[in-house]
C-alpha positions, 0 to 999 in steps of 0.5 A: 462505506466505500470512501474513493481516493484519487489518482493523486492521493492513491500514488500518494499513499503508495509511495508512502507505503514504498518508502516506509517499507523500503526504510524499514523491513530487513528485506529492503533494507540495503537492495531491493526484493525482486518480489515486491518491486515487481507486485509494486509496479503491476499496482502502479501500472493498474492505478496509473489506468483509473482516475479513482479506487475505492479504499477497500481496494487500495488496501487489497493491493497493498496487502498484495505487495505486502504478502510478497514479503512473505513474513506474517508482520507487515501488513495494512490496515484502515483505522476505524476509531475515527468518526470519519474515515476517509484515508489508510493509516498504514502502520508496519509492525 
């Protein structure tokens, strides 16, 4: 199943994944990483286009942001051992 998520929600979702991120990864730690700003706002940008995104490709475009930090720990994933799911647990390793 392919579960939509809002503008709302997605934004939502974004800046969570931002500000753990940002909190978080050495990298982002006391200044920002070029490489990652720069793929998180062309995410931004695309999502501010559409009114909804399926999760499965939320998740794509978070990965995406994610590899720019090029260490091999951070990434997302969906949790599946909920009978519903309907939304990211974003979980940073």
């Amino acid at each position: 199943m392919n579960y939509k998520l809002n503008k709302k929600d997605t934004f939502e979702d974004l800046e969570y994944m931002f500000k753990h991120v940002k909190k978080i990864h050495p990298l982002m730690i006391d200044k920002d990483y070029e490489p990652f700003l720069s793929k998180y706002n062309a995410i931004l940008a695309n999502t501010e286009k559409s009114d909804s995104i399926s999760i499965v490709n939320l998740w794509q475009n978070c990965q995406q942001v994610l590899s720019s930090l090029h260490d091999g720990h951070t990434k997302i994933y969906p949790q599946y051992n909920q009978w519903l799911v309907d939304f990211l647990l974003f979980r940073y390793i």
